[in-house]
Rosetta silent file (secondary structure, phi, psi, omega in degrees, C-alpha in Angstrom):
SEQUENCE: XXXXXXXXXXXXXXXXXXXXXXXXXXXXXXXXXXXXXXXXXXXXXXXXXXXXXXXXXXXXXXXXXXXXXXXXXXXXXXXXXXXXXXXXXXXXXXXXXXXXXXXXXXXXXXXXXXXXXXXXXXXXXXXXXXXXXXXXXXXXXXXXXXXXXXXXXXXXXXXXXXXXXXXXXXXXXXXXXXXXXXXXXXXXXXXXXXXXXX
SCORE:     score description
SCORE:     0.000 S_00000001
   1 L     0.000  123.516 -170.934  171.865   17.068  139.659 S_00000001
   2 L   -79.475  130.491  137.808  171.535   15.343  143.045 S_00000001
   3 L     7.368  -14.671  149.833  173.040   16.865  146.006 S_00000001
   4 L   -77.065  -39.569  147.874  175.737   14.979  146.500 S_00000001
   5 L   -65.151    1.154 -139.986  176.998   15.977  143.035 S_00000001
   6 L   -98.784  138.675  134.922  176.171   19.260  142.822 S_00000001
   7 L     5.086   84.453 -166.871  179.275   21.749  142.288 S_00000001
   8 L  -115.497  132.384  169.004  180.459   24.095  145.396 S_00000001
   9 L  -107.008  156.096  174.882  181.723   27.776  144.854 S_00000001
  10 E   -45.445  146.910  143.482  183.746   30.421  146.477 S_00000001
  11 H    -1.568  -73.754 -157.551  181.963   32.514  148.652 S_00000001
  12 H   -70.717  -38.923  151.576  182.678   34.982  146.616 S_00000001
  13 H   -53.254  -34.561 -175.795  181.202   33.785  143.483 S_00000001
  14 H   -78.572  -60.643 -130.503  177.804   33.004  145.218 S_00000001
  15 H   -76.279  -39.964  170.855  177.785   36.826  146.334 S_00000001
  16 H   -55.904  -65.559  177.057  178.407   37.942  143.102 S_00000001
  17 H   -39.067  -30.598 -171.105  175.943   35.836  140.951 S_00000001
  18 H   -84.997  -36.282  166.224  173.630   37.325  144.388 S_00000001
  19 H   -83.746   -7.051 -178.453  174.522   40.584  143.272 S_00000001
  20 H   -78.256  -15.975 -166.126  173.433   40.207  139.447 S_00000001
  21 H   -82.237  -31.713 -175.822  170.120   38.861  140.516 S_00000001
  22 H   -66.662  -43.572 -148.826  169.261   41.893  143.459 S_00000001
  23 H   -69.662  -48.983 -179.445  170.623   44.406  140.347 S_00000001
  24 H   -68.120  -75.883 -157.050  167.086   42.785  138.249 S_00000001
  25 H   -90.342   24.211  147.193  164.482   42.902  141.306 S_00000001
  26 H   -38.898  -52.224  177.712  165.551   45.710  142.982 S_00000001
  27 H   -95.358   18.287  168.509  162.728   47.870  142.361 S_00000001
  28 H  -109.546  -19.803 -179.010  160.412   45.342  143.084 S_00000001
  29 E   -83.774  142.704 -171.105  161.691   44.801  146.591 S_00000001
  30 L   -52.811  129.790  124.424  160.132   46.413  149.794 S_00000001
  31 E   -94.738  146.725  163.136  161.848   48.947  152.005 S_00000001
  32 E  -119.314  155.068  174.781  161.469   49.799  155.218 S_00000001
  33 E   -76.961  136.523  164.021  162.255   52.142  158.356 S_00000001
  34 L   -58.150  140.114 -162.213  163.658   49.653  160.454 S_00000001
  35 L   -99.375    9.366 -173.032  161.758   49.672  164.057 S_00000001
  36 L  -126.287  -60.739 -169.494  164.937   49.712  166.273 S_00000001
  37 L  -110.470   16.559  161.916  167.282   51.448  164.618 S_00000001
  38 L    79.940  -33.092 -166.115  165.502   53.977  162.608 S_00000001
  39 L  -104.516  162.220 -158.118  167.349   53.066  159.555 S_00000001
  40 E   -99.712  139.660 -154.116  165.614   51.627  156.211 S_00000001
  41 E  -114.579  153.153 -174.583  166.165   47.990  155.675 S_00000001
  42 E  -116.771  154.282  174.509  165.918   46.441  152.510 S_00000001
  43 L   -68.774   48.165 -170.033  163.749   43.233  151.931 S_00000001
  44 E  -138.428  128.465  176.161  166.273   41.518  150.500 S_00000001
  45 E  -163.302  144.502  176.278  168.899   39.270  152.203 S_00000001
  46 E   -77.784  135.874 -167.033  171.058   36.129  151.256 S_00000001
  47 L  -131.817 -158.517  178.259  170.432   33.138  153.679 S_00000001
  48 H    34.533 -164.429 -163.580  171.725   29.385  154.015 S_00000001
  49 H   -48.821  -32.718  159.054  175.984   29.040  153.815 S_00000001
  50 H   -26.640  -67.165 -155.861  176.294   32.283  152.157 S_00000001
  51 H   -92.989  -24.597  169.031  175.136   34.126  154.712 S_00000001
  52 H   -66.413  -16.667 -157.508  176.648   31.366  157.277 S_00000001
  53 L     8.642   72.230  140.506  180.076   32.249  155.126 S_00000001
  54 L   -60.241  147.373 -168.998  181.055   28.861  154.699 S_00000001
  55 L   -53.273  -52.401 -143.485  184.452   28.992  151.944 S_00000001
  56 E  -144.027  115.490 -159.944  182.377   27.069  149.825 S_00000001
  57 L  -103.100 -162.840  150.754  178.718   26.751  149.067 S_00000001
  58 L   -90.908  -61.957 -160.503  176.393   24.409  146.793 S_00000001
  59 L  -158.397  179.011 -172.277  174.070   26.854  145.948 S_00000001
  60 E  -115.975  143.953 -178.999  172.633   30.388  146.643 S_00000001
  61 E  -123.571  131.058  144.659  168.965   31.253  148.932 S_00000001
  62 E  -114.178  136.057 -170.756  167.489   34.620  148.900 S_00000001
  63 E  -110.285  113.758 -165.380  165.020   35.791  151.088 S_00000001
  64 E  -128.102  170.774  170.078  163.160   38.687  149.242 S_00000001
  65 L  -139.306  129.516 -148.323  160.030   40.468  150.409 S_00000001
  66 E   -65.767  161.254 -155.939  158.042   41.965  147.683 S_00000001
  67 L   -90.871  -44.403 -177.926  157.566   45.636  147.494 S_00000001
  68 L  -129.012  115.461 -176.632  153.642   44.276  146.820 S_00000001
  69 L   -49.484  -17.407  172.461  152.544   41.044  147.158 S_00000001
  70 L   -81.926  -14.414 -177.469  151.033   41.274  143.333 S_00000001
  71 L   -90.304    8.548  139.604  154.658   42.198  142.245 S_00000001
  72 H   -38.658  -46.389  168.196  155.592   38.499  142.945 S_00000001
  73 H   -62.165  -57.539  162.375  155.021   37.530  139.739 S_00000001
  74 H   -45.844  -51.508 -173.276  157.266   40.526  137.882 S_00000001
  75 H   -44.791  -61.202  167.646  159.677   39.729  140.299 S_00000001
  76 H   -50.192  -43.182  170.572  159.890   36.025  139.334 S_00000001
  77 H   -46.122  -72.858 -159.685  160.141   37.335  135.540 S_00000001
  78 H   -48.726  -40.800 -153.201  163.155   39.982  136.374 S_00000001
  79 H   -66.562  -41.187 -163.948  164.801   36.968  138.298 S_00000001
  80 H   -80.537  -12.923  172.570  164.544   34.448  135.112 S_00000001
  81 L   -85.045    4.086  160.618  166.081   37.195  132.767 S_00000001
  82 L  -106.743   26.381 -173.155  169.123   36.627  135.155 S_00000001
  83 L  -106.940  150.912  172.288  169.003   33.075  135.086 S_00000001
  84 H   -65.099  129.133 -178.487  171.070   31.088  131.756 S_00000001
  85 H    50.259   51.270  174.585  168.655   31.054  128.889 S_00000001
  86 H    55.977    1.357 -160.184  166.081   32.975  130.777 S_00000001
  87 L  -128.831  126.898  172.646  164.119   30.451  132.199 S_00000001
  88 E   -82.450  162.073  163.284  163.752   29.550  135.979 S_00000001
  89 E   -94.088   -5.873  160.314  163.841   25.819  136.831 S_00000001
  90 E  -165.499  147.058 -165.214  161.125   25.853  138.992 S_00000001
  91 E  -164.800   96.545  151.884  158.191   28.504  139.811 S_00000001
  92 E   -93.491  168.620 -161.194  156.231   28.112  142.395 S_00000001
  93 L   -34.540  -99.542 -173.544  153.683   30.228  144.655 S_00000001
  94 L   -95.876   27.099  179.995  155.792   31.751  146.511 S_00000001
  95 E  -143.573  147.941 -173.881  159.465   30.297  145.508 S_00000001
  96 E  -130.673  160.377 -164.991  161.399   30.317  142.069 S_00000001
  97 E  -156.367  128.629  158.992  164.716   28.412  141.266 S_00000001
  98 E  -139.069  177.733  170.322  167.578   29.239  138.485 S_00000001
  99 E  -122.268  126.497  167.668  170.817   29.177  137.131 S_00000001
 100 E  -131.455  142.645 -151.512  172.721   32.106  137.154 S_00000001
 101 L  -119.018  163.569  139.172  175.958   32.540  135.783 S_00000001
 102 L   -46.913  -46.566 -159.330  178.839   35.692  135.834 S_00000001
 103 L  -166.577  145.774 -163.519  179.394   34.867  132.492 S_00000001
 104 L   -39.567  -42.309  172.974  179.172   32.911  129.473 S_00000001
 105 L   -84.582   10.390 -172.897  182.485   30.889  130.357 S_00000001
 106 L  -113.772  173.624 -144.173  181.697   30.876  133.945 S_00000001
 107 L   -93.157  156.084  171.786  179.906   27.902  136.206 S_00000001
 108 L   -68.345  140.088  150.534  176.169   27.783  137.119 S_00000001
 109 E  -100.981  138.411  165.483  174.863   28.147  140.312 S_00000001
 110 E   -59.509  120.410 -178.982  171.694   27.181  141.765 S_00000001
 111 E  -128.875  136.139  163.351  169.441   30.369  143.143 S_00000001
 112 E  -147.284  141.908 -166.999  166.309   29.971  144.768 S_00000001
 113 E  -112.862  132.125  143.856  164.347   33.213  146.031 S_00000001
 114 E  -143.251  159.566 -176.259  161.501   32.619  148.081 S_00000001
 115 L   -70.024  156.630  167.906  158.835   35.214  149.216 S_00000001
 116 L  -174.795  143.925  161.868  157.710   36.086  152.090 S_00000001
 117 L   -51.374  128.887  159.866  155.543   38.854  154.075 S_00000001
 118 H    -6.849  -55.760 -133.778  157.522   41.618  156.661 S_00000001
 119 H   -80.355  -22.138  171.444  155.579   39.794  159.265 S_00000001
 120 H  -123.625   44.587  154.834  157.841   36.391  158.768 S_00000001
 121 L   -47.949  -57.764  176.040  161.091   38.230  157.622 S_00000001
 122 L   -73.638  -56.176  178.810  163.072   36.801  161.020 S_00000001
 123 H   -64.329  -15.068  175.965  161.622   33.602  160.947 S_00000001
 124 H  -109.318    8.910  146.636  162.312   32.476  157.413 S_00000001
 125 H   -77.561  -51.781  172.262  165.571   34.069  157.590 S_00000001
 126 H   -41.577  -47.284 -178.623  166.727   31.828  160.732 S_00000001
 127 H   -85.377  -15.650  168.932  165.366   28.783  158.781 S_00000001
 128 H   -87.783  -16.534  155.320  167.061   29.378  155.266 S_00000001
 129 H   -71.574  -65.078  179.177  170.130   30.414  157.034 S_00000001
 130 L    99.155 -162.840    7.379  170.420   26.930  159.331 S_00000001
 131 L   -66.878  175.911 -155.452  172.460   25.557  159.977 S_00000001
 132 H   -74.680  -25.287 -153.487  170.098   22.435  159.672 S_00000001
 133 H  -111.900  -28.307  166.347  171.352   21.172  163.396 S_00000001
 134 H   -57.657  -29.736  151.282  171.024   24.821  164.830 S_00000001
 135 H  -121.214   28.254  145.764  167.332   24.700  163.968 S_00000001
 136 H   -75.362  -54.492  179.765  166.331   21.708  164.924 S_00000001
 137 H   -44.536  -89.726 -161.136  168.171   22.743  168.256 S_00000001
 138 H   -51.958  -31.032  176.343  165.492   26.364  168.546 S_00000001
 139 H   -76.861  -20.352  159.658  162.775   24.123  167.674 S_00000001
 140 H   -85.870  -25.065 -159.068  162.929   21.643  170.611 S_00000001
 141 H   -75.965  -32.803 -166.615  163.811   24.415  172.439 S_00000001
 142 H   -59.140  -44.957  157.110  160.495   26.128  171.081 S_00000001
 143 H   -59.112  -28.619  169.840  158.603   22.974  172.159 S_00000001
 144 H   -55.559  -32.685 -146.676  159.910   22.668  175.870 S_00000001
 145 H  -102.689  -12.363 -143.975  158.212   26.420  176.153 S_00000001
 146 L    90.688   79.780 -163.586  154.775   25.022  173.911 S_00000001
 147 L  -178.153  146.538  179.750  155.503   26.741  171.181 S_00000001
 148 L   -81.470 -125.401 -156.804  155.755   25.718  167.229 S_00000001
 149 L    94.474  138.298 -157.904  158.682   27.073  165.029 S_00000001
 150 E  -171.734  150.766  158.672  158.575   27.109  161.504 S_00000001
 151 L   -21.890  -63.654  168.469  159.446   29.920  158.425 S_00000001
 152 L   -25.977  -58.611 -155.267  156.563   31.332  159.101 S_00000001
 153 E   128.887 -154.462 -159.048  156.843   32.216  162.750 S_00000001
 154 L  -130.108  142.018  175.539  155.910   31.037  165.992 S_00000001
 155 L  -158.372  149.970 -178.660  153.168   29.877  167.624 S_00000001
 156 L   -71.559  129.097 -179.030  151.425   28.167  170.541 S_00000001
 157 L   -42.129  146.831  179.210  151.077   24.571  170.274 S_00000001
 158 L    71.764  -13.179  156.879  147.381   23.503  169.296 S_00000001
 159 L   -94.766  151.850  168.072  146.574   26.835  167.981 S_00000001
 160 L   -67.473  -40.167 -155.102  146.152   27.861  164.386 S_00000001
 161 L  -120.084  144.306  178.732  147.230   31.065  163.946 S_00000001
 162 L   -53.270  154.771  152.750  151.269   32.874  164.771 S_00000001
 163 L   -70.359  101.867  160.395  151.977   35.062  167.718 S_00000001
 164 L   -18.455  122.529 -160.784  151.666   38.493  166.444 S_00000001
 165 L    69.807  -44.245 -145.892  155.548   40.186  165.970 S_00000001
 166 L   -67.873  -18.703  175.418  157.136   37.084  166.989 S_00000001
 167 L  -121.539   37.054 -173.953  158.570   35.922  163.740 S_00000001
 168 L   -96.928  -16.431  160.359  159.043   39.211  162.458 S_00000001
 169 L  -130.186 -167.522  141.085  163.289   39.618  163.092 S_00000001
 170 L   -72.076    7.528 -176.735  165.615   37.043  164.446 S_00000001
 171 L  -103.541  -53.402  170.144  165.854   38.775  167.494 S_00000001
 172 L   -41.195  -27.274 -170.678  162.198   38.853  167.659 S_00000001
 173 L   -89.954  -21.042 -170.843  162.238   34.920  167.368 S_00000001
 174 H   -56.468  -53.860 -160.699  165.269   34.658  170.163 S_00000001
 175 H   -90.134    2.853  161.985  163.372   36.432  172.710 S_00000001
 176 H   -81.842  -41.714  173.002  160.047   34.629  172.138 S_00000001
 177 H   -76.396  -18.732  168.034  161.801   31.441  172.655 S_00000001
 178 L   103.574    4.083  172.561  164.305   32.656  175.163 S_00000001
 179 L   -88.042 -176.394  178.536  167.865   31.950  173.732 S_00000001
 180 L   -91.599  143.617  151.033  170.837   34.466  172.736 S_00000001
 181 L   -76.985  143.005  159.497  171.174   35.630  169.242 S_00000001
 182 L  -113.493  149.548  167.551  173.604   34.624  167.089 S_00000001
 183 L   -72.282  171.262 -110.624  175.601   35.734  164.251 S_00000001
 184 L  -121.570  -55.598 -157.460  174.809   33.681  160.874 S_00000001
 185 H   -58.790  -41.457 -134.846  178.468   32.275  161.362 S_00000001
 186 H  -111.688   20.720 -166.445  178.257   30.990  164.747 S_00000001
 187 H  -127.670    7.074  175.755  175.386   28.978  163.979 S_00000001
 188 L   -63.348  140.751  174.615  177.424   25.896  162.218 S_00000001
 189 L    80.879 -153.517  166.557  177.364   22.546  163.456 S_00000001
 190 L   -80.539   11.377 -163.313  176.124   21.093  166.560 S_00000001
 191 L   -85.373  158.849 -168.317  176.502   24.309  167.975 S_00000001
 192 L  -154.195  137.609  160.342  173.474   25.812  170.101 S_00000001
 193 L   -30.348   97.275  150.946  173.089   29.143  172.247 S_00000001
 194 L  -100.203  146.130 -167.768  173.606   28.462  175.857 S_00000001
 195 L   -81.760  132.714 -171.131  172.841   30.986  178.857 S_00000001
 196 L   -60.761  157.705  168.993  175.769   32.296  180.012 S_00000001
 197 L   -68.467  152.964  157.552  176.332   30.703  183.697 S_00000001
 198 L   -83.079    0.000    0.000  175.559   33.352  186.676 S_00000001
């Protein structure tokens, strides 16, 4: 089904079908104490218009981060016994794609999980949330400083390897590049973080 065709649901439907799938890999996903606020964060988080909460999405993104990076594999497994007829539609290293339904009379949705280390938690949350023109927008900004941007994290142009911390929240990626944070919603369009005037 191309993208132009593809089916868009309530909100409220992608959250659900997002909760039958956390209800299987739950006990594969990582927690942590959170390094700011002390409280324990779960690896798990819904990204792209869900999490922008547009009315009406195409399809559902989860951002999960494995309790163990060898528990990738189990993970993918729990996810495809919540997908219709068990079977993912595509399973790859570190990303897997299904259809998951409420219920036998109700409509398929697209889910795609992908993996990822603590260490790029903020940066591959920023880029599977979007919007698409919001990070193209951090990513020029990231080049005016030298700087890469990517899922991954951040890095200085012409080097190989990320800037330690830097893609590890979304806050973390703000203040390496220098903009304001935003909420998920406020991130739509053409719109892009400007510095307040003095």
């Amino acid at each position: 089904m191309s993208e132009e065709t593809r089916q868009r649901f309530r909100l409220e439907y992608a959250w659900d079908c997002a909760k039958i799938v956390e209800g299987r890999i739950d006990r594969l996903i990582a927690k942590r104490i959170h390094p700011f606020s002390g409280k324990e964060q779960n690896g798990w988080c819904v990204a792209g218009s869900v999490r922008r909460k547009l009315p009406t999405v195409k399809d559902l993104d989860l951002n999960v981060v494995p309790r163990q990076w060898l528990d990738i594999e189990e993970t993918k497994w729990e996810f495809a016994e919540a997908c219709v007829g068990k079977e993912l539609l595509s399973d790859k290293e570190k990303q897997a794609t299904g259809l998951v339904r409420l219920d036998r009379d109700s409509p398929e949705i697209v889910v795609e999980i992908r993996f990822m280390p603590w260490e790029q938690w903020g940066a591959a949350l920023m880029a599977w949330t979007g919007s698409a023109d919001y990070n193209e927008n951090c990513r020029g900004v990231a080049k005016k400083k030298g700087l890469t941007l990517n899922e991954h994290g951040i890095r200085r142009i012409g080097e190989d390897h990320y800037i330690p911390g830097a893609g590890a929240s979304e806050a973390s990626v703000c203040r390496t590049i220098r903009i304001p944070w935003l909420h998920p919603w406020e991130r739509e369009g053409s719109c892009f973080p400007r510095r307040p005037s003095a």
